[in-house]
N, C-alpha and C positions, 0 to 999 in steps of 0.2 A: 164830652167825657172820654168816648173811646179814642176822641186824635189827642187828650191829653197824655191818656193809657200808654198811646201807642210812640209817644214824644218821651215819655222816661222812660218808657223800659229802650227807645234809642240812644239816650241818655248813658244809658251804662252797659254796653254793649262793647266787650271788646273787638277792635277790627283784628281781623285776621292777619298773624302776623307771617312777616315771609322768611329768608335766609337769614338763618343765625350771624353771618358776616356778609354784610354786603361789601363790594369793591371798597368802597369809602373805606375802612377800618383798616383790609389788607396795604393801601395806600399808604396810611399812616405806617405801619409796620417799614413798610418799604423806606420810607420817606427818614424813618428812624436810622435804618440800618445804614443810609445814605450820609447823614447832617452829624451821627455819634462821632464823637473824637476820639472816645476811647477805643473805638472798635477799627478808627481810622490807625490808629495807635502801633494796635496790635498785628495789625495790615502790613503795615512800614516793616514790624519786627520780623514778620514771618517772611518779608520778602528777603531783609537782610541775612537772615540765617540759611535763605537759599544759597546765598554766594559765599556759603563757607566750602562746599565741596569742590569749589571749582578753584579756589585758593592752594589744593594738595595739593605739590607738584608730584610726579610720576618716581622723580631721585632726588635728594639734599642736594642744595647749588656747590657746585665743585669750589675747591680751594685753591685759590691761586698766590702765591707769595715772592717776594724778591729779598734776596738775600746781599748784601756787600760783607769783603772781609776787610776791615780794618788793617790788619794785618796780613797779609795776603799767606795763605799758606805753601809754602813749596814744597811741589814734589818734582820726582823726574824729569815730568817734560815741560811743568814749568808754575808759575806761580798761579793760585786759584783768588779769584777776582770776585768773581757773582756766582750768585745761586738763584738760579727759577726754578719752581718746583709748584706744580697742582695736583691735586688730589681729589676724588670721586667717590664716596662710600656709595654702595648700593642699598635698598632696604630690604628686608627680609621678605620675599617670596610673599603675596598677599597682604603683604603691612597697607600698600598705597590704598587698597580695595577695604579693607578692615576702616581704616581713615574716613575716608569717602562714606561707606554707609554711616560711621558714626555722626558726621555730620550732618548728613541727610536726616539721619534719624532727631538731631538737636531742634531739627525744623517744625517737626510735627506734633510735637506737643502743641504749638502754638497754634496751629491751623484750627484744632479743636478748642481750644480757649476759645478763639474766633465766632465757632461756632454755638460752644455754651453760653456766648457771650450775646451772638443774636438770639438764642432763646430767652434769655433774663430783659433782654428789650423788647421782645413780642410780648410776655410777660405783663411787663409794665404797662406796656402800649393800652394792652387790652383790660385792666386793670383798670387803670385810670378811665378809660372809654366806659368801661363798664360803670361807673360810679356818675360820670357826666350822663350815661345814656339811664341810670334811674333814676339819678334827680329830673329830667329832661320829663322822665314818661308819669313821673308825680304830679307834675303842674299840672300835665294834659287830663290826669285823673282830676283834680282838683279844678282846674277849668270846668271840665265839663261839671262837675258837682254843680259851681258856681251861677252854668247857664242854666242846670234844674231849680234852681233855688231862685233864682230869677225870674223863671219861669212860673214856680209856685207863688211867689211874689205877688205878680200879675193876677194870678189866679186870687190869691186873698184879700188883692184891695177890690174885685168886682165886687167878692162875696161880703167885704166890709160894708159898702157902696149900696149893697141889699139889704143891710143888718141879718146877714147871716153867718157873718162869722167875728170873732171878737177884735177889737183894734189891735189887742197886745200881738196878736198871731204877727202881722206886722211885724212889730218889733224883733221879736223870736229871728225871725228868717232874717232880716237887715243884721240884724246881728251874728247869724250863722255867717252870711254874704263875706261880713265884716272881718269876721275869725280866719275863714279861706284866704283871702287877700291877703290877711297877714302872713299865712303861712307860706303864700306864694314867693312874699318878699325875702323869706328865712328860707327857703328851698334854691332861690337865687341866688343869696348870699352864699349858701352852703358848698353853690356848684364852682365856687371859684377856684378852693385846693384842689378837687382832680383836675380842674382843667388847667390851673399852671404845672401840677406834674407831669400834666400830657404836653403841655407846651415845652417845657425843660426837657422832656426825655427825645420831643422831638429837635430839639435846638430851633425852637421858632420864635420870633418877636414876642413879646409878653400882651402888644395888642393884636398878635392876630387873630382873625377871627376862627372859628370851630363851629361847626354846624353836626347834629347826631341827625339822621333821618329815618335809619334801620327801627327794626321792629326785629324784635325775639320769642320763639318760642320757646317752651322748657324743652333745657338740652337733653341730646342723647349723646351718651359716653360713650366711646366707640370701643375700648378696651374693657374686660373685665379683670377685676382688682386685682385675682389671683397671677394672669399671665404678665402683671405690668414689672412685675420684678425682674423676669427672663429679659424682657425688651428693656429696659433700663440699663442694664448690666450688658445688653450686647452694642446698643447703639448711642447711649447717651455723648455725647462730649465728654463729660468729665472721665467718665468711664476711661473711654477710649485715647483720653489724655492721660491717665494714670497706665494702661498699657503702655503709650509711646514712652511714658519718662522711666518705664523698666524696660522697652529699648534699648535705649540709651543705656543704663546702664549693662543690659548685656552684650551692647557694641563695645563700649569701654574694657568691656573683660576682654572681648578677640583681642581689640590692641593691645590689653596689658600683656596677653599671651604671645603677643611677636613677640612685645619688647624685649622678654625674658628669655630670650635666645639672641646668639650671635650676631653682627650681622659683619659685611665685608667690604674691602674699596681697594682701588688702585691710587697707585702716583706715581708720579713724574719726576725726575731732579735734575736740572740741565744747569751743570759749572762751566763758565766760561773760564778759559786757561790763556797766562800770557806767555809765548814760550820763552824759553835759555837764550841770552846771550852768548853765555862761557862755552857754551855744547850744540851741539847740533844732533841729540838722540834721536831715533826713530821715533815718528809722530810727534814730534815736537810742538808744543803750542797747541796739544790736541783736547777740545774741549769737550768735557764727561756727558756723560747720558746714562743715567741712573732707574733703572724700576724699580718699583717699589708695590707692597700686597700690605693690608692689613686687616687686620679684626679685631671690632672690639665685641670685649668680653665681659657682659653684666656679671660681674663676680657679687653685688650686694644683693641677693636674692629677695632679703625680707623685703624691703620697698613694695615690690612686684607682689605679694602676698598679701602686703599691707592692701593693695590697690585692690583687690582680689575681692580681700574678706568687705572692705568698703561697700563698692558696687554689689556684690550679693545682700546686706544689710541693708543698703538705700533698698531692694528689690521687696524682701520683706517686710521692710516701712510701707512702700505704697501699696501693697497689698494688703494690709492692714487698714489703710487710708483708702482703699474703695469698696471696704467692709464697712466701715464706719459712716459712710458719702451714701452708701447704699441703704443702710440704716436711717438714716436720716430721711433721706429720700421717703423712704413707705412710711415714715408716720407717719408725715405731711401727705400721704397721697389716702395714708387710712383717716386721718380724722376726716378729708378731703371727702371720702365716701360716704362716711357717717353725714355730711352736712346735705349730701347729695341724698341720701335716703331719707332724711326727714324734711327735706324743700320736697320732695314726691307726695311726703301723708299731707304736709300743709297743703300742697295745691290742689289734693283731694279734696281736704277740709274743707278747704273753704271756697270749690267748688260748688260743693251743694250748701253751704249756707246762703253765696251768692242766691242760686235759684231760689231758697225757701224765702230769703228776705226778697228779694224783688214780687217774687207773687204776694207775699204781704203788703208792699208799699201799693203794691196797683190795688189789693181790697181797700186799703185805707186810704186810698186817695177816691177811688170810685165814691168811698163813702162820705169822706170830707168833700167832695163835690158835690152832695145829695143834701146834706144837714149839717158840715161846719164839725162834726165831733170828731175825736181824735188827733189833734193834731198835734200834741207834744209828742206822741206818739209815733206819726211820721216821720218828722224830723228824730227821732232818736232811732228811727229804721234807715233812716237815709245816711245820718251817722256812721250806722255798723255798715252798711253797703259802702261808703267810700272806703272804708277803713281795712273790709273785706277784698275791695279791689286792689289796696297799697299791698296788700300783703299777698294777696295771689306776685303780685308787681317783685314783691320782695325775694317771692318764691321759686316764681325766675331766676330773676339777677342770680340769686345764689345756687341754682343749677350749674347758671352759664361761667360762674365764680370756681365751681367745682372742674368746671370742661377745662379752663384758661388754666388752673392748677395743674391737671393730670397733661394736659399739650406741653408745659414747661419741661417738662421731663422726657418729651417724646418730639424727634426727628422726624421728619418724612421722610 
């Protein structure tokens, strides 16, 4: 009786679990951020938009033209033939550097998508793992149920074998056996949708295989709720994406402010001249050399004003829009807490139900090992003890459901 004793209560013995993420999990993460197409995507994009600044030239490419006259024009020293002439504006003092940051700055929104983008895939990653890793730790529950009921099994056909306990007891237990099996096969079934969203979000075969081995303790939340707002707000992606794209628009305002001023250029005019037969003036046949200065002059002011009031209003949109993004964010991190404080009273709870009902099942097995009595009674203690274990199991996951929520929002 006491090696029975000492057989269920090992029975229901949680083992001791270790690092909330083992290597395995971080892998997958990795492995995601590797195989995503979209994140390869957006890779490409950010690279492309590097090669915008290197595009400015330092001046507008000079103008060069050829001119013929049809009719030749004559003057003095003799008729005018062709015209060459090129021309050079400069830009306005800071325009090329104004340029340049703008484009620079066009880049970096995206770099942070990038990275918002690896957080919504760690996300999922762990997500999904989370969902394979407790259907995964139900069976093991329910296994072991299985090899106690097995066990009791044994035990009641000796006591059958004695007439000391009734045939149906038998039945009862085959039939509990019976019920777990089932369940086993609907917990199988069950674990197929996370594990094809794990497989999709990794870009893996649809038969590859996936093994969980990690073991979970109830998590500890490493931020407390009130500070996650300040941290959200300074380091998120999105955040820090909504700063670059009012950047941008206040690089766009330097440029507008070159444009709205002057800017300058030189040119050249070289007439080739065919000289006089009829004369022989001094220089005769002498061909022109012309300078030339210009500036053009933004006389349409509004445009520029237009451009102005634009970029300030996009500025006031996305500030609005990371008021809103930010909002969003704390509810999902406050309900996120509330789910977090009450997986703490259940795993209380039913901590100490656990102990009450196991020291019950050991009097009532000691006793049904003595005289046969109680035994519908067992079995509906052994009931509440697997059911007690799903849901400590349950109390977990949804700690570690709360961790995987509040890390979506937070950078290292």
């Amino acid at each position: 009786m006491k090696l029975l004793k000492i057989i269920i209560s090992g029975l229901f013995i949680i083992g001791s679990l270790g690092k909330v993420y083992a290597q395995s999990l971080d892998s997958l993460i990795q492995e995601a951020y590797t195989n995503n197409l979209e994140l390869q995507i957006l890779e490409k994009q950010y690279e492309a938009k590097l090669q915008l600044a290197p595009q400015i030239a330092p001046r507008p490419d000079p103008e060069a033209g050829l001119g013929v006259f049809p009719l030749p024009v004559e003057t003095r020293l003799g008729a005018q033939v062709t015209r060459l002439s090129a021309t050079q504006m400069f830009p306005k003092k800071g325009m090329v550097d104004a340029k340049k940051a703008l484009a620079n700055a066009k880049a970096q929104p995206i770099l942070e998508q990038i990275n918002a983008r690896k957080l919504d895939l760690a996300y999922q990653v762990k997500m999904a793992w989370l969902q394979v890793y407790e259907l995964d730790k139900s069976r093991e529950i329910i296994q072991r149920n299985i090899r106690f009921l097995q066990s009791l099994e044994a035990l009641v056909l000796i006591k059958v074998e004695t007439n000391k306990a009734n045939p149906a007891d038998v039945l009862q237990v085959q039939l509990k056996i019976q019920l777990l099996e089932n369940e086993l096969l609907i917990l199988e079934k069950q674990r197929e949708k996370p594990l094809t969203d794990l497989k999709r979000v990794l870009n893996k075969e649809e038969n590859a295989a996936l093994r969980i081995t990690d073991s979970l303790e109830f998590s500890v939340l490493m931020y407390q709720k009130d500070s996650l707002l300040s941290v959200i707000q300074a380091n998120h992606p999105m955040m820090k994406m909504y700063e670059m794209q009012q950047e941008i628009s206040k690089r766009a305002i330097d440029v507008n402010a070159l444009k709205d001023q002057p800017t300058f250029g030189v040119g050249l005019d070289y007439i080739t001249v065919i000289g006089r037969n009829d004369a022989m003036p001094t220089g005769n046949g002498r061909d022109i050399v012309q300078l030339r200065g210009m500036v053009k002059i933004p006389l349409y002011k509004s445009q520029y004003e237009a451009k102005k009031q634009e970029e300030l209003l996009k500025i006031q949109a996305i500030e609005l829009q990371k008021e809103n993004t930010t909002d969003q964010f704390m509810a999902i991190i406050e309900k996120a807490y509330v789910d977090y404080e009450t997986a703490q009273l259940r795993m209380n709870l039913y901590g100490q139900q656990i102990e009450t009902t196991r020291a019950a099942i050991d009097i009532l097995t000691g006793a049904y090992s003595v005289d046969g009595r109680k035994f519908e009674e067992l079995l509906r203690l052994e009931k509440e003890l697997i059911d007690y274990d799903l849901m400590i199991l349950k109390a977990v996951v949804s700690s570690h459901r709360v961790k995987i929520t509040v890390e979506r929002f937070i950078t290292e």
